[in-house]
N, C-alpha and C positions, 0 to 999 in steps of 0.2 A: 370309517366315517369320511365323508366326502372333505376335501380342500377347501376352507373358507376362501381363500383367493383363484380364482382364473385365471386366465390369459391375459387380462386386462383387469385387477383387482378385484374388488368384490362388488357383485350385479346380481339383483333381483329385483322380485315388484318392493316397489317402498311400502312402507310401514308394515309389511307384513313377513321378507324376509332379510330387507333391507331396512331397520329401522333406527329408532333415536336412538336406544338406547345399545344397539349396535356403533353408530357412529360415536356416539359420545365414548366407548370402549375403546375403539380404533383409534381413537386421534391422542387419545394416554397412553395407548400401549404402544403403538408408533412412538411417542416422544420417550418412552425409557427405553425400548430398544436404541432408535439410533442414540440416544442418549450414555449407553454402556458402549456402543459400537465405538464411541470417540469424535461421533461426528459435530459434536456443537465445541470441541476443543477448550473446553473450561468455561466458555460463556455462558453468558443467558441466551437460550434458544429462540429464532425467531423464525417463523411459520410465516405461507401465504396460502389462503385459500379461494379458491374459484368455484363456478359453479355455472350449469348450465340455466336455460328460465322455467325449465318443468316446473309444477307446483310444488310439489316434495323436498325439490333441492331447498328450499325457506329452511324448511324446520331440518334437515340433516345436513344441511353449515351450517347453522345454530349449533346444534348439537356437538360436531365434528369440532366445532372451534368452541367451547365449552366444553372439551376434555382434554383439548391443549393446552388451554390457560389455567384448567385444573390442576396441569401436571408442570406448571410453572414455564409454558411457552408463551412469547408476547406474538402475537397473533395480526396479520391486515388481514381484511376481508374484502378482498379484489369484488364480490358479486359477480355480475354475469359476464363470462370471458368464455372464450375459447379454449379447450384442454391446449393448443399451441402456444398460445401466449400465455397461459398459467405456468408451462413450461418453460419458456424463455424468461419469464419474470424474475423466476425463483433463480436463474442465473443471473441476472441483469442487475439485480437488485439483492446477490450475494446471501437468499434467504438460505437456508438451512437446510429446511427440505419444504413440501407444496404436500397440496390435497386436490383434488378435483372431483365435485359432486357431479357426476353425469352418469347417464347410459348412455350416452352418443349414438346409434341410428336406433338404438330401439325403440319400441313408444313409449308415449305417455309415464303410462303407469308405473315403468319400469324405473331403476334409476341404480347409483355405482356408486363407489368410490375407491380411488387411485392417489397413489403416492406417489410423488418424484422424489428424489432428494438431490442433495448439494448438486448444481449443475444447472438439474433439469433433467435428469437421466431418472429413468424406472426402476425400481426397486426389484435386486437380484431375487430369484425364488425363494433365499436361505432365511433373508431381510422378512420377508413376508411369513415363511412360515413361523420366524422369530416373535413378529408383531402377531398371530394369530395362537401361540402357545402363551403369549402374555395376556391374554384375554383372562384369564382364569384365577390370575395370582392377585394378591395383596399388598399394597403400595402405600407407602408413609406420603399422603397427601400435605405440599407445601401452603404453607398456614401466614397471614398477612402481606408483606412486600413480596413474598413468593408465587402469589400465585402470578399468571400470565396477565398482562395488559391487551385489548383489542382496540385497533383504529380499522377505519372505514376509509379503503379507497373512494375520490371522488371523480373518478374518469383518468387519472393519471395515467394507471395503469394499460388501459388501453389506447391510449395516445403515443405511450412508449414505445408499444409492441408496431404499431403503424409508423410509427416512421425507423422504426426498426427492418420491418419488411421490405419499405421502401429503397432505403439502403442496398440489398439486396439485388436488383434488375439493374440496368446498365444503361437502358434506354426508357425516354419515358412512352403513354401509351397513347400519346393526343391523335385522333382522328379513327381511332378504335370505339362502335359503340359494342356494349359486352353485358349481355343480359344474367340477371345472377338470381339465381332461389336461393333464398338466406336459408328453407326447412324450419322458420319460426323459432333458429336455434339461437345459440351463444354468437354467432358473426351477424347476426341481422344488424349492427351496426356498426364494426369494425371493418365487415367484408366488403361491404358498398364503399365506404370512408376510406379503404385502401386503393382499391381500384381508381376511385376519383381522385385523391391525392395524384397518382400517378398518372393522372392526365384522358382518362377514359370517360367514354358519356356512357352511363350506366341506367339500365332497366332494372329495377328490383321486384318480384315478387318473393312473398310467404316473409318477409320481413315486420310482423305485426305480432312478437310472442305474447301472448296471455295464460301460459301456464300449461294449458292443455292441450296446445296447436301441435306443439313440437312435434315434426316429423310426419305428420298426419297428411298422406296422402302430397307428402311434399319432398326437396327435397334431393339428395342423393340417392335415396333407395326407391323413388317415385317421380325420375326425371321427365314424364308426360306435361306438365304445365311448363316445363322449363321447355322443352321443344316447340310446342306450343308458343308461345310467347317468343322466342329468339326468330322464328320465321316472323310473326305478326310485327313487331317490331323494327324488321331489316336489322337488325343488329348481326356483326361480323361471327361472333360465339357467342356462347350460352356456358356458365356455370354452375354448378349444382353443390352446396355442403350439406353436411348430415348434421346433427342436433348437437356437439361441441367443434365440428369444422376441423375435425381433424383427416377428411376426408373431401374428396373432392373429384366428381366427372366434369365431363366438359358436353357441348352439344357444337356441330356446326352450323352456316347459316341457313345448311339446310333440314336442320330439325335432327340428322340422323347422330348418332350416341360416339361418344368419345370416350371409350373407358378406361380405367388406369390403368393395364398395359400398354393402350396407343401413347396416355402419358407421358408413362414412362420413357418410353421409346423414344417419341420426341426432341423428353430434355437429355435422353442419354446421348440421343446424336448430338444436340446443342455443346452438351458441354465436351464430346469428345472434340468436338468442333475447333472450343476455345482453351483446349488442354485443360480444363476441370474435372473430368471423368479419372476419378483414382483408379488407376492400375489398369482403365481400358476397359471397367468392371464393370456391370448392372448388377444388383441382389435382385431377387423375382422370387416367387413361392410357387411349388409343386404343381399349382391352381392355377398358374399364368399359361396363357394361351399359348402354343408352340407356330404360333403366326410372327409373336414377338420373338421368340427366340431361336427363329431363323432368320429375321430382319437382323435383328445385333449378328449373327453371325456372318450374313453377308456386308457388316459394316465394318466386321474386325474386333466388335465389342464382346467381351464373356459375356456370361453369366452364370451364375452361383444361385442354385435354391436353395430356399431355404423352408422350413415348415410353415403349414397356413396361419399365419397370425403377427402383427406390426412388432412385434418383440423380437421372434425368433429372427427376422428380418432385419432388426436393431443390431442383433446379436450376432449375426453374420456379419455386418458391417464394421461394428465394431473390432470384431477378430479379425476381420483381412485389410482394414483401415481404407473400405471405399466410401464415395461420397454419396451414393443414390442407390436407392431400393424401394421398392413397395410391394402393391398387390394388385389384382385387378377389380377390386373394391375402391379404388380411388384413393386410399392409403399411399402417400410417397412421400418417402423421407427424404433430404435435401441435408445432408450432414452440414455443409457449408455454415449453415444457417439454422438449422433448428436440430433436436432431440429426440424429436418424433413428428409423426405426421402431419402436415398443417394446409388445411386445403385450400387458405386465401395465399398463402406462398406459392402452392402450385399453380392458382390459378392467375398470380401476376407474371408468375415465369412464361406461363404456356402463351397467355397472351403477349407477355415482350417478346417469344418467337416468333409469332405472327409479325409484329409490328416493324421488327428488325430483319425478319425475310423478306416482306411484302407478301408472303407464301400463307394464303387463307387455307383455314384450321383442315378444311378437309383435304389438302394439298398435303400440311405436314403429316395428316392421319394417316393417308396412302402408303408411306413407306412402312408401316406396320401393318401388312394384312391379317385380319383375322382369321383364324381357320375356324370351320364350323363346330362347336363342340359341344356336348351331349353330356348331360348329367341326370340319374338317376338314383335313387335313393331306396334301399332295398331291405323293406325291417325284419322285424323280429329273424335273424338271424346269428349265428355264432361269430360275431364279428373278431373272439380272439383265435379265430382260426384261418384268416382273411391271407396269411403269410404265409400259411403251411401246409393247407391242402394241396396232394396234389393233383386231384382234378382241374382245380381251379387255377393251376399253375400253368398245367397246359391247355388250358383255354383264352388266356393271359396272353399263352408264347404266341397259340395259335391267329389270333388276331391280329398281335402285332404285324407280325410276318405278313397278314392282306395286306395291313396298312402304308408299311414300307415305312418310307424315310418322310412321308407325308403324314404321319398321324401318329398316335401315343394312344396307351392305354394307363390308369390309373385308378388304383382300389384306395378307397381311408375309410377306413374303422370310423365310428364318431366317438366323441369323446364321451358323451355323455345318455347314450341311448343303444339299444341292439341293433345296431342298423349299417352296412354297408355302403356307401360312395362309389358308384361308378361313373369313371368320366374319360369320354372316347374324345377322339379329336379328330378329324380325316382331314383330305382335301375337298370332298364333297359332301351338303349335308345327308343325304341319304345312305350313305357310306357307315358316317355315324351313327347315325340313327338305329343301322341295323345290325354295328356291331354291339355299341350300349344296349341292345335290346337282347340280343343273343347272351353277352356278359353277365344279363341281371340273371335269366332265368339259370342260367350255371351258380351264378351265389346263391340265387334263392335255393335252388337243389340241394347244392352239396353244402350249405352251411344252415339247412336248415334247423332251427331248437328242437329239442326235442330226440 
């Protein structure tokens, strides 16, 4: 039987495999787990929960917080926030542990939920699969003054988180205009309200959530209006969040794309700059471009991969104690300052670069060039043989060796279908192109079912 939990909690389309009476299960069986774990220390437990504006998230914080205060947790319902600042919250405000109802860049229909605990930090694997074996059991439900109290945040909470961010940047951003697609998400009013806080004249689109907007053709995963727009406007950059803004691209003023390895790369030189880069280090994942991780090398900067996904990225950073990581999804963690990825953070750092170089976005983007890189996707194959064939091994070597010290090859299994990942990288795109094409039809061959 498959993992109730993923990479990122538990995600599917709402009410059908994400539903109420799933969340209402989750949020008691989370509070006796960390409840045995020690984590509420003899007290009364107290929860915060957030939520993205899809329409579904209504009725599953409903739910999710109606099986906290069933299981005697006194409950805020923060509403619509950003998975970053539901994270920062639940430290700032010394909660216990957080919930976050999102699916973050997926659409609509879809929808999650995530657990922090004390901090602000993600819940280990062991924590999760604990919360998911107590789904099952039977529980002496607390009866009168027992059960949990809820209050309604009234804007507090994200007023916090902004001048909490603000804190953060060192210079302000005045004479910056910085055009930003909220994705109809959870920052459509924090993300604008931080930027201008900090002194920037700001263009907003997709800032209008109605439930069903989210994401839709907008966005981080559909940065074409946000290009659009930052040229039409003369605006310096352009930023982009996904649907709880834990993510974040950038655009320059000339429309062309900023993605989170140039990011990255950016504030890694930044803070190598002003001795903030722990140990000299970036974290990056398997997936990042080798454009980026030959710039850090020509700066003197590591870097550390780590598997595709903002966890395992956590989780490198965590064990080698650096301060910056992400992915090339716009994901970038900023340990400094937050617990996971928050893409109105990056996008007030990236612009106090600009403001504090005088050096416009495509000037700082320059020093990370991108190599061309090719991805292909190759199904119904035996993808648990992807590491041990060896035909496939030597077609692997064979490649590399064209490619030299300009280009990388890369196979991944997926995690959740028969299918292979092929992903080339050259110095030219034709190069590419023709060795991922060569690559596929060798997986498809030799790992074909059957």
């Amino acid at each position: 039987m498959a993992r109730l939990f993923g990479t990122d909690g538990v995600r599917g389309l709402a009410n059908r495999e994400v539903t109420a009476e799933l969340a209402l299960q989750l949020g008691a069986a989370a509070a006796h787990v960390l409840g045995r774990q020690g984590v509420f220390d003899g007290r009364r437990p107290r929860a915060i929960v957030g939520r993205d504006p899809r329409v579904s998230g209504q009725f599953l914080s409903a739910a999710v917080i109606a099986g906290l205060a069933s299981a005697g947790v006194d409950v805020e319902d923060l509403g619509v926030l950003p998975t970053p600042a539901v994270a920062f919250l639940t430290g700032a405000e010394n909660a216990d542990f957080a919930v976050m109802i999102s699916a973050s860049h997926n659409p609509m229909a879809d929808n999650g939920i995530k657990f922090f605990t004390r901090g602000g930090h993600k819940l280990d694997d062991a924590v999760e699969d604990a919360i998911e074996a107590e789904l099952s059991t039977e529980w002496e439900r607390p009866t009168g003054a027992g059960v949990g109290r809820i209050t309604l945040d009234r804007g507090v909470g994200g007023d916090r988180y902004v001048e909490h961010l603000l804190t953060t940047i060192g210079n302000d951003l005045s004479g910056l205009r910085i055009a930003v697609d909220c994705a109809n998400g959870a920052a459509s009013e924090v993300g604008p309200a931080a930027l201008r806080a900090a002194g920037a004249d700001v263009v907003v689109i997709n800032a209008s959530p109605d439930g069903r907007n989210i994401n839709d053709q907008c966005g981080s995963t559909h940065p074409e209006q946000l290009q659009a727009v930052t040229v039409a406007s003369d605006a310096d950059l352009g930023v982009a969040f996904d649907g709880d803004a834990d993510r974040c691209l950038a655009v320059d003023r000339t429309g062309a794309l900023v993605d989170g390895d140039q990011i990255m790369g950016i504030l890694a030189l930044a803070m190598q700059e002003s001795g903030r880069l722990a140990h000299g280090t970036l974290v990056v994942t398997v997936m990042s471009n080798l454009g980026l991780l030959l710039a850090m090398r020509d700066a003197g900067i590591t870097t550390v991969q780590a598997d595709v996904g903002d966890r395992y990225v956590l989780e490198a950073m965590r064990f080698g104690g650096f301060t910056l990581g992400g992915e090339q999804s716009g994901h970038v963690i900023m340990a400094e300052h937050a617990t996971t990825g928050d893409g109105v953070l990056s996008a007030l750092h990236l612009a106090s670069r600009v403001a504090a170089t005088g050096t416009p976005l495509a000037g700082l983007a320059a020093a990370i060039q991108r190599l061309p890189q090719v991805l292909i996707n190759v199904p119904d194959v035996d993808k648990a043989r992807v590491l041990t064939d060896e035909g496939l091994a030597a077609a692997v070597a064979a490649s590399e060796g064209r490619l030299g010290d300009t280009g990388r090859v890369l196979l991944r299994s997926s995690g959740t279908e028969p299918l292979v990942r092929v992903m080339v990288e050259a110095a030219v795109q034709e190069q590419a192109d023709a060795e991922a094409r060569a690559l596929s039809d060798v997986v498809r061959e030799r790992l074909r079912l059957g």
